[in-house]
Each structure stands twice: as structure tokens, then as C-alpha cells.
C-alpha positions as CSV (number, residue, x, y, z in Angstrom):
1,X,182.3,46.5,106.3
2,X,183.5,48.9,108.8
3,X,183.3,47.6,112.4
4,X,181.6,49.5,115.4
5,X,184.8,51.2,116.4
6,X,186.1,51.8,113.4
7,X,183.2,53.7,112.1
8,X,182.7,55.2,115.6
9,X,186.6,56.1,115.3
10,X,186.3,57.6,111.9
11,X,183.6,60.0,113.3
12,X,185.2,61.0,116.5
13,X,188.2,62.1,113.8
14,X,185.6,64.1,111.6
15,X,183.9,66.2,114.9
16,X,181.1,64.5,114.6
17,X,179.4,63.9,118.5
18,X,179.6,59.8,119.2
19,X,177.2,58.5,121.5
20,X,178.1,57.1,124.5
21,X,179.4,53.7,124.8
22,X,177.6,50.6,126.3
23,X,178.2,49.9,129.8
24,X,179.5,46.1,129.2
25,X,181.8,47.7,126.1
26,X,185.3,47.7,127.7
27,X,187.5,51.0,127.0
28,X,190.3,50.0,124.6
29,X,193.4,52.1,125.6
30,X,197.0,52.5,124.3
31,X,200.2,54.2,126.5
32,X,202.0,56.7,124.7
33,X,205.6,57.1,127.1
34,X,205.7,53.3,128.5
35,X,208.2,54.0,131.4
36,X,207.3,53.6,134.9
37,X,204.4,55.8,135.8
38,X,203.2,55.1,132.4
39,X,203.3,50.8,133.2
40,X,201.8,51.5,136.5
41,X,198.7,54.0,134.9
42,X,198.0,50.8,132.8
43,X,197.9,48.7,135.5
44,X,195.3,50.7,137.2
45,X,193.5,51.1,134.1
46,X,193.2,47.6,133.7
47,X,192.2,47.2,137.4
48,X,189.4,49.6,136.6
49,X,188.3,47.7,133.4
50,X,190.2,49.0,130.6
51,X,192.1,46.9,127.7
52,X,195.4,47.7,126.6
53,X,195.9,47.4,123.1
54,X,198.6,49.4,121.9
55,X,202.0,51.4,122.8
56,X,204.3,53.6,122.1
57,X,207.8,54.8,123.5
58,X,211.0,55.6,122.1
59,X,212.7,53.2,123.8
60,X,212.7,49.4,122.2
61,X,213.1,47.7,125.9
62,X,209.7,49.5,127.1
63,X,207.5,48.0,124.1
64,X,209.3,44.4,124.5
65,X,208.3,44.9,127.8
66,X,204.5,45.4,127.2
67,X,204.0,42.8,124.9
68,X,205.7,40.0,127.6
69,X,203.3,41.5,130.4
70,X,200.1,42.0,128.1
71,X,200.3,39.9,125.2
72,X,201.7,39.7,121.8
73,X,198.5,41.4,120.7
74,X,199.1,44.8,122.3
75,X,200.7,46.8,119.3
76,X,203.9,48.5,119.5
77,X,205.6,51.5,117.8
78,X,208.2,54.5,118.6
79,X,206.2,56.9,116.7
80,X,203.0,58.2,118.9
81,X,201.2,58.8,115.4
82,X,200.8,55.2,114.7
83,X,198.7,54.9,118.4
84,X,196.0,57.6,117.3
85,X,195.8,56.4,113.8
86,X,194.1,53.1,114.8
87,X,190.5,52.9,114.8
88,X,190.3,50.7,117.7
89,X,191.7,53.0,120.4
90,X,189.4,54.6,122.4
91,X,191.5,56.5,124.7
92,X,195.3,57.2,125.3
93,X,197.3,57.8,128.7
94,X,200.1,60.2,127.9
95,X,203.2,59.7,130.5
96,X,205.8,60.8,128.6
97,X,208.2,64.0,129.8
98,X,206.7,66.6,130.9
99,X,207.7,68.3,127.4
100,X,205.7,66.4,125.2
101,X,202.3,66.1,126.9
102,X,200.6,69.3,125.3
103,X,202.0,68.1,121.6
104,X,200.7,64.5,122.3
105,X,197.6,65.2,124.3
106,X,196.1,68.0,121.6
107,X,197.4,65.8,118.9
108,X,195.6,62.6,120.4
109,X,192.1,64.7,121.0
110,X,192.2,66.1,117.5
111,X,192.5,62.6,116.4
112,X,189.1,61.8,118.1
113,X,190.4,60.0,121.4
114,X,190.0,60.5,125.1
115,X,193.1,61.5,127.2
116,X,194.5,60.6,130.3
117,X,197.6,63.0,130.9
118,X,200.2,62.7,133.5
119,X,200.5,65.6,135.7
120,X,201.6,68.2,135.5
121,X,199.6,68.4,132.6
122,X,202.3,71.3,130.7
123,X,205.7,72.3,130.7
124,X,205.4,75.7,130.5
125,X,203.1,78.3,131.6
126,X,202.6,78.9,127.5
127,X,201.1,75.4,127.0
128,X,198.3,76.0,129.1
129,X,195.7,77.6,127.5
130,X,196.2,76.1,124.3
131,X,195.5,72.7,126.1
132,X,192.3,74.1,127.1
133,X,191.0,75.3,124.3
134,X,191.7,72.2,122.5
135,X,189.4,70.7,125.1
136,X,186.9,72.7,124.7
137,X,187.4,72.7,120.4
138,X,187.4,68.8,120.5
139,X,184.6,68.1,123.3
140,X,187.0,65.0,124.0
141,X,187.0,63.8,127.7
142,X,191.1,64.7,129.2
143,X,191.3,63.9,132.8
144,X,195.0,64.8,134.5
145,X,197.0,62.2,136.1
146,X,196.6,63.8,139.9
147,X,194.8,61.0,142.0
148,X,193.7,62.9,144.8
149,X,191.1,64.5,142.8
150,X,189.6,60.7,143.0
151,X,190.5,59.7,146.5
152,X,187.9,58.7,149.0
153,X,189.8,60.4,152.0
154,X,190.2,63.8,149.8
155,X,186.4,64.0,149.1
156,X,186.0,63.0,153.2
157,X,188.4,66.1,153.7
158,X,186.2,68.5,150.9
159,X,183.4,66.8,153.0
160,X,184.2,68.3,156.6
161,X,186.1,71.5,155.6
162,X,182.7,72.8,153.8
163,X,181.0,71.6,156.8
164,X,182.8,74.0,158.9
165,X,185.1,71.6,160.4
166,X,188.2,73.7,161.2
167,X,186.5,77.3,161.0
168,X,187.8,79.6,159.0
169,X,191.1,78.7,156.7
170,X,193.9,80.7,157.4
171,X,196.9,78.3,156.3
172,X,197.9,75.3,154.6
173,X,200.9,73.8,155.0
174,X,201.8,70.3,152.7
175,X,205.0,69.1,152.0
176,X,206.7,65.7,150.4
177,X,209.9,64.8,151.4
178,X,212.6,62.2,150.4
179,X,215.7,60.7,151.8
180,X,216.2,58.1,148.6
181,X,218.0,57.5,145.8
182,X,215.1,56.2,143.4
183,X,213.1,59.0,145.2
184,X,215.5,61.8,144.1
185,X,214.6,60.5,140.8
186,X,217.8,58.4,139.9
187,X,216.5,55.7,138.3
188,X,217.7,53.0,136.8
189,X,219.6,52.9,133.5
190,X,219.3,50.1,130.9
191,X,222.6,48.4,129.8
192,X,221.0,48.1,126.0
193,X,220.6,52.0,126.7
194,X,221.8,52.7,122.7
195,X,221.3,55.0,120.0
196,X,220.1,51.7,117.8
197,X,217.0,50.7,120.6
198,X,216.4,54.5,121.3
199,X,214.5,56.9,118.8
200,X,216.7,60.1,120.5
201,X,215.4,62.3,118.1
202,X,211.7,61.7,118.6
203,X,212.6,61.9,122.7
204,X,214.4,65.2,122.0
205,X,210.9,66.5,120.4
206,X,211.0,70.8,120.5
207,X,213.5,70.3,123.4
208,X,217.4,71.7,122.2
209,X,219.2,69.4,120.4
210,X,222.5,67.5,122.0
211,X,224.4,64.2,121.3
212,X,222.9,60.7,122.4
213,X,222.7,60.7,126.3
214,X,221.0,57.6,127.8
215,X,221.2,59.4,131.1
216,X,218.4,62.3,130.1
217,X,216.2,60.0,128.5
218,X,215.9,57.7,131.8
219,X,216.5,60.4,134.6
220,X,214.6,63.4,132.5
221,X,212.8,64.6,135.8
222,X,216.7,66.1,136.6
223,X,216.9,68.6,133.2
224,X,214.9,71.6,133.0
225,X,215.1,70.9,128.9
226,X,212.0,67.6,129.5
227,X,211.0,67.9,132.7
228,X,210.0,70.6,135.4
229,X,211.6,69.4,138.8
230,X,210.4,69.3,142.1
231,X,207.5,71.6,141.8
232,X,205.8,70.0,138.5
233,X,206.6,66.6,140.4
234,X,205.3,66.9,143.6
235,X,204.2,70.6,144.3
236,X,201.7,69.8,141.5
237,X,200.4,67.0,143.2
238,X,199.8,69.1,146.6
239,X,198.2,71.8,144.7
240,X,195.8,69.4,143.3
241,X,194.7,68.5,146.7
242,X,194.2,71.5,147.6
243,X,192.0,73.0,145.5
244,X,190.1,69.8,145.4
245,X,189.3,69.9,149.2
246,X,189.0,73.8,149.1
247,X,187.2,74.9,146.2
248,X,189.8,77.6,145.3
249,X,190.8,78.2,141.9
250,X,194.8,79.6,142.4
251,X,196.9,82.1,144.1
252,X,197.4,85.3,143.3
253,X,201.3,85.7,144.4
254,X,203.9,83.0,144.4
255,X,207.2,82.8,146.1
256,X,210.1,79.9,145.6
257,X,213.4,79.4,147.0
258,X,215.5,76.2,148.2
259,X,218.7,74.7,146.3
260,X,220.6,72.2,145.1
261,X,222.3,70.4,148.2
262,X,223.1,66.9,147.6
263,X,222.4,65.4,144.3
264,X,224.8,67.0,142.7
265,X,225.0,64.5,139.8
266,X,224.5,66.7,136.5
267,X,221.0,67.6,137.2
268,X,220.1,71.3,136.7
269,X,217.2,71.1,139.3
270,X,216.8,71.8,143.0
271,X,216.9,69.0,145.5
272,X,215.0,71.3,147.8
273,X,212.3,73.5,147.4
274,X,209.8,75.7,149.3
275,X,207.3,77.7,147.5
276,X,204.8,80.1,149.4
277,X,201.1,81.1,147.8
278,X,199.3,84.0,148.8
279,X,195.3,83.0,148.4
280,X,192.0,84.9,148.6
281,X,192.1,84.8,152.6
282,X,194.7,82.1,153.4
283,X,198.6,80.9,152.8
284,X,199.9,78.0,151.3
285,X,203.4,77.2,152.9
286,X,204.8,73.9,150.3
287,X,208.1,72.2,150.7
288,X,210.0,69.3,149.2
289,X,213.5,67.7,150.5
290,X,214.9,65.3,148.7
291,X,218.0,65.7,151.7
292,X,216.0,64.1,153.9
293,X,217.5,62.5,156.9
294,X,213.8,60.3,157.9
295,X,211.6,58.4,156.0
296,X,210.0,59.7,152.9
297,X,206.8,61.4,154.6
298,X,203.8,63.2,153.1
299,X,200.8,65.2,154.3
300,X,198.8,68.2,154.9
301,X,198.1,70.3,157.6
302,X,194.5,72.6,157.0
303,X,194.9,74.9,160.2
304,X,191.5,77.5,160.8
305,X,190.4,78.9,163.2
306,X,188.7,76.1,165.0
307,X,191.1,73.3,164.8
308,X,193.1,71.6,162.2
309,X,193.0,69.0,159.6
310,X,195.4,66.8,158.5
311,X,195.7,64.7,155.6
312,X,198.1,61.5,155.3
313,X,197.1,57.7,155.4
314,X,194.3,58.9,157.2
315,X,192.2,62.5,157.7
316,X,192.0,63.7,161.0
317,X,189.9,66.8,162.6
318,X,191.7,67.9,166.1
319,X,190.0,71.0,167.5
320,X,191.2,73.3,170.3
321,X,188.4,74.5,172.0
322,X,188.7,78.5,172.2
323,X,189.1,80.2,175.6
324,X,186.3,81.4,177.1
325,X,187.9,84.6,178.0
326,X,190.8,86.4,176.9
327,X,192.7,86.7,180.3
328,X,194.6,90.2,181.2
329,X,198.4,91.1,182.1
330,X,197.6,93.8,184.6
331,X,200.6,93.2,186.8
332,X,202.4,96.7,185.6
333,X,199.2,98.7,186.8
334,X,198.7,100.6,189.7
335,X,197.2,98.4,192.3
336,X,193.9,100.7,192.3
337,X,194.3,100.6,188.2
338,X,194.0,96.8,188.6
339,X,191.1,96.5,191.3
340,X,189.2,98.6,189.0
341,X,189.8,96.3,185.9
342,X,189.5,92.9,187.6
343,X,186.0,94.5,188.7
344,X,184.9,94.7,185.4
345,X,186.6,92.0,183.6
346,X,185.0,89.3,186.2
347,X,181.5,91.5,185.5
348,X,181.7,90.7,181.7
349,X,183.8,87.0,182.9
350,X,181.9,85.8,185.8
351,X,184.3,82.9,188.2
352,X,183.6,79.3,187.0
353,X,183.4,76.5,189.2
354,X,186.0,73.8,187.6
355,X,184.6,70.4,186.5
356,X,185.7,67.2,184.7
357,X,184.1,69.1,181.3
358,X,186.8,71.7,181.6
359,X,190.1,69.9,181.9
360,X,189.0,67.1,179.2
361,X,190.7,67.5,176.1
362,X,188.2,67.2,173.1
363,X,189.1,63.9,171.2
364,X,189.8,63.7,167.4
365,X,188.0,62.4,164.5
366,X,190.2,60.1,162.1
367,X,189.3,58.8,159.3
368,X,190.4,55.9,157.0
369,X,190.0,54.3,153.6
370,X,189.7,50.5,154.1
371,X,192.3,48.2,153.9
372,X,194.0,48.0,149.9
373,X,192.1,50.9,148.7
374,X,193.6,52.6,145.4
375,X,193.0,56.5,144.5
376,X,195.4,55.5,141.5
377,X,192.5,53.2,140.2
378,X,189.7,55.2,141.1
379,X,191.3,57.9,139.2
380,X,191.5,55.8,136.4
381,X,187.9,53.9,136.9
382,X,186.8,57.8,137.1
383,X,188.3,58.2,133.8
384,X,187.1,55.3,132.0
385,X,183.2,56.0,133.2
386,X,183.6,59.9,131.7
387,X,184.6,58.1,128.6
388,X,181.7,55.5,128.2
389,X,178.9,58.1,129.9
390,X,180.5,61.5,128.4
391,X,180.1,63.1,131.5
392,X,183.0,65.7,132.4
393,X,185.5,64.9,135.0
394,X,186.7,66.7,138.0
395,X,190.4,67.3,137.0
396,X,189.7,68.5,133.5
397,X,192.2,70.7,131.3
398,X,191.2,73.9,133.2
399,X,191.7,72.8,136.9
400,X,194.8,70.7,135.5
401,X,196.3,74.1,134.1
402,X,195.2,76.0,138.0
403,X,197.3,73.4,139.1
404,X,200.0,73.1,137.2
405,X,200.5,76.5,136.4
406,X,201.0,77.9,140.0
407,X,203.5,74.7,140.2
408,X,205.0,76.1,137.3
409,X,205.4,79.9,138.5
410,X,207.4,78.2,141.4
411,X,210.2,77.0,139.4
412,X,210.2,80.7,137.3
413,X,210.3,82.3,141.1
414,X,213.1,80.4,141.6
415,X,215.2,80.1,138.8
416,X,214.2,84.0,138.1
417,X,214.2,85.2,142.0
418,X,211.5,87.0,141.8
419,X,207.6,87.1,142.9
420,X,205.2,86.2,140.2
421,X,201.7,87.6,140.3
422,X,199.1,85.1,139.1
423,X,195.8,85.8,137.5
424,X,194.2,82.9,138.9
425,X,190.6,83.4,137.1
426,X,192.5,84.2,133.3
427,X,195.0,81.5,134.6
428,X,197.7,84.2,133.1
429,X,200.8,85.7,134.4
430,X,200.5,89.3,135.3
């Protein structure tokens, strides 16, 4: 006799509408692309209640890996298609290069399961809609891998910019920069790095085909052929944030220019990047240095016409109280030409009497999350409650592709020099 979730998986695989599950029935997931993000995503996905119990990557170390850290239970393969096959997965978290998440994460929703997909959720600009629809074909829940979406101090920052906080928006400026080795993505390389624990062909996937190189398998984020650089790295993550606190759905013009200036080891990438996004009555100014000469820093900078917001560790609201007149520069007037106008400016501007009040700065608002909070596990206890309720998330397939795709037109600015125009409702190039 068929068990609950084999029957329940058997149905999700024939389109047929399963109900939602019970709220003491734990979400049984399997990682598809095992490498670091992907080890971490579990680890938040148990934190938020989820079982692991399967896992795939091409590399043989990655699934040794898994089964020492969760158990001999957890069931390993290189081949993806063995992970959606099972009956008692409920939902997958994709983090493999960038140029296999549409392939897997459609494959994994036609096969009846949920998906968690590490941003940015496509490779190319092409992958996007077909992601969508297959959404919207499957009714299965797919949440991108951005956590802002989920933080606490994000929504407080949606919370007081729709209150009127800072005025009118007339620029954001975010940026993410690096002064690492591990943080311009050189990470570490295996020495059982060979063609006998490594499925290279099933890595390789629709990218061109080349001889055995452990390098691109363990530093893809450097090759345009898997990954898509700084701007599908970070850039996607600021956009993210952005719309999130702002409501916006994209640009409609995108700019991109930086260079490679110091990691000149093979990659085919930038190592610095700006990108600048004309939106429906504001600017978005992003950069990324991986050149860095300080600390790896992070945050953004909401500027209206009423103050500023900034978002890092904390939010904080500092307003600059507008002048109460506009002043004049009358020295180059005839001295009758200037009794005349101070006459009527101090008419319309009547002399104030200075108090206390009017030299005291007005003091900030700041804002923090408490001590050990997570927006990687909220994301993923987000996630995990869409699955049991089948109530649709915030970063779905559409707001994942009106963030990754104006991340994406960066890198086709730049390696193209040109302007892209952006369709931002259509999400299509114009």
C-alpha cells in the first residue's frame, strides 16, 4: 500500500491539486548543487523545520560530505533526476551554477515539487519567462534564494518608506564591496578534484564543451560559460532589496561599466562594476569592488526629499529639516535694487527670534533586529510555511525574474557597451 507521500507525490506528478500539508508534518527536502551556499541553505532549512533527505551534486566529496553531517540516511546521487523521482521529497533547493537553475528548477516543478532557487534565479535574460510560466503551468510554490525579501529590518524599511519617512525618492544608492580572497570568489579547490569523483559532463550541462578543469567547476562564479559575475552575484541581491522596500517592479534603462583590475587569475569577469537604473521617478546608482582597500562593507542609502534611509546592520531615518526660506544673493544689485528686494523678501520671510529649537539638530531613528537574528532562516521558514499552507510567497518566479533580469542587462551593458532599454512590466528587452 502506497504511503501518504507517495501517493500525495504521485499526484503532485499527475497535476492533480494536493491539499495542504499538516502543520506538525515536517517538509522533507533534498539539495540539488551541494557546494557551499547550497550546505548553508540546508542548514537554514533545517533551522526552520525542514528534513534533509536526499542530495545531489556532481562532485563525490560534496555527497560524502552530506551523509557525515546528516546521516547515512540522506540519499546521494550525481544525477539531479534521481532527487525528483522519489516520492518522499517534498521540496528541492537548487544551488547549483547559475546555468542550470532554470533546467533543474522547471524540471523539479514538473515533477510535482516545490522549489527553492538560488538567486539569481536565470542565467540569461531568455530563461526568464519560461521560468515563469512554468510556475504558473505547475501551480508549484518557487521562492528565490534573495533573503532580504524575508528580513525583519527590510519590511521595517518598506514599513517607513510608505509611511513617508524620507519624502519623496529621488535616489538610491547600494553597493557591496570586497577586499578578500574567498570574497573575490576564489575558493578552495579539493586535492581529490578528478575526473573519476567529478561527473564533468553533467556540470558542463548546455554550457560549451572543454577538457576536465577542476578550477571551473569550484570557482564557476569567475566564467561567463556557468555563472553571471558580479551583477547576478551581488547586484541581484541589492535589486532584491530594493524593490522589496519600494514597491517598484524594474527600470526602464540600464547602464554598466567597471573592469577587471586585480584578479587577474583566468576569470573572464569584472572585479569591479557599477551599473546605473533609470526608474519611474528615481536613480539607482549600484557598485561592487572586489579591489577594495577596507573591510568588506554593505548597505543602502534611500535619499528623498525629506531625509535619508539607510540600510546595513541596522535601518536608520536621518532627516534634514528644510529651510524655512530660500535666502537671496543680492550682493551684485544696485544698492536701491537690493533695498527693494530685502523689503519684500522679509514681507513674505518675516525676522525670527533664534531659540534652542532652531540650532538643535533633529535626532535619528535606528532600528535593529535582536541579537542572532537570521533573514537566511526566515527566508527559508517563509518557504517551508508556503509549502505546507499553499499560500504564494513574496519572491516568486515573477519578482525573481524583475530582479534578476535588470542584474542581467548589467553584465550585457557591459560586456556589449551599450544602454539596454528594459520593459519592466513585459519583463522584456526592448
Amino acid at each position: 500500500m502506497a504511503t501518504r507521500r507517495e501517493f500525495l507525490g504521485a499526484a503532485a506528478g499527475l497535476g492533480i491539486a494536493l491539499p495542504a500539508l499538516a502543520a506538525n508534518d515536517r517538509i522533507q527536502i533534498a539539495i540539488i548543487g551541494a557546494g557551499g551556499m547550497g550546505q548553508g541553505d540546508v542548514k537554514s532549512s533545517l533551522a526552520a523545520g525542514g528534513k534533509l533527505v536526499a542530495a545531489a551534486d556532481v562532485y563525490q566529496g560534496r555527497l560524502t560530505r552530506c551523509q557525515e553531517v546528516w546521516g547515512k540516511d540522506v540519499f546521494i546521487t550525481r544525477d539531479y533526476r534521481e532527487v525528483l523521482a522519489r516520492p518522499d521529497v517534498d521540496a528541492v533547493i537548487v544551488a547549483t551554477p547559475d546555468h542550470w537553475h532554470q533546467q533543474i528548477s522547471i524540471d523539479a516543478m514538473n515533477a510535482g515539487k516545490d522549489v527553492y532557487c538560488e538567486k539569481p534565479m536565470t542565467q540569461r535574460l531568455d530563461d526568464g519567462l519560461t521560468m515563469v510560466a512554468a510556475q504558473q503551468k505547475t501551480g508549484r510554490i518557487l521562492q528565490v534564494g534573495s533573503q532580504r525579501v524575508s528580513s525583519i529590518l527590510y519590511q521595517k524599511a518598506r514599513d517607513l518608506y510608505h509611511a513617508g519617512a524620507i519624502g519623496e525618492l529621488n535616489l538610491v544608492e547600494a553597493w557591496w564591496d570586497r577586499n578578500s580572497a574567498i570574497g573575490a570568489w576564489q575558493y578552495s579547490i579539493p586535492p581529490d578534484a578528478t575526473e573519476a569523483n567529478i561527473d564533468w559532463d553533467r556540470f558542463l550541462g548546455r554550457a560549451p564543451k572543454r577538457p576536465f578543469e577542476a578550477r571551473r567547476l569550484f570557482r564557476w562564479r569567475n566564467y561567463r560559460d556557468y555563472g553571471t559575475g558580479v551583477a547576478g552575484d551581488l547586484f541581484v541581491h541589492l535589486l532584491s532589496g530594493m524593490h522589496f522596500v519600494t514597491g517598484v517592479t524594474g527600470p526602464t534603462r540600464v547602464y554598466a561599466t567597471g573592469g577587471l583590475r586585480f584578479w587577474k587569475d583566468g576569470r573572464d569577469v569584472p572585479d569591479v562594476m557599477l551599473a546605473f537604473y533609470d526608474y519611474p521617478g528615481f536613480n539607482l546608482a549600484l557598485h561592487v569592488n572586489f579591489v577594495d582597500g577596507g573591510q568588506e562593507n554593505e548597505a543602502f542609502r534611500f535619499i528623498g526629499s525629506d531625509g535619508t534611509m539607510t540600510i546595513s546592520k541596522d535601518v536608520t531615518v536621518s532627516k534634514v529639516p528644510r529651510e524655512s526660506e530660500p535666502g537671496y544673493t543680492i550682493g551684485t544689485f544696485a544698492q536701491a535694487t537690493q533695498d527693494e528686494f530685502l523689503k519684500r523678501y522679509f514681507a513674505e520671510y518675516p525676522k525670527q527670534t533664534p531659540n534652542a529649537d532652531s540650532i538643535r539638530p533633529q535626532d535619528d531613528q535606528h532600528f535593529s533586529a535582536p541579537a542572532g537574528y537570521s533573514d537566511h532562516r526566515d527566508h527559508h521558514r517563509n518557504f517551508l510555511n508556503a509549502v505546507r499552507t499553499r499560500k504564494p510567497v513574496v519572491e516568486d518566479a515573477q519578482f525573481g525574474f524583475r530582479a534578476s533580469g535588470p542584474a542581467l542587462l548589467a553584465n550585457m551593458s557591459y560586456f556589449e557597451r551599450r544602454i539596454c532599454e528594459w520593459d519592466p512590466e513585459a519583463m522584456k528587452l526592448k
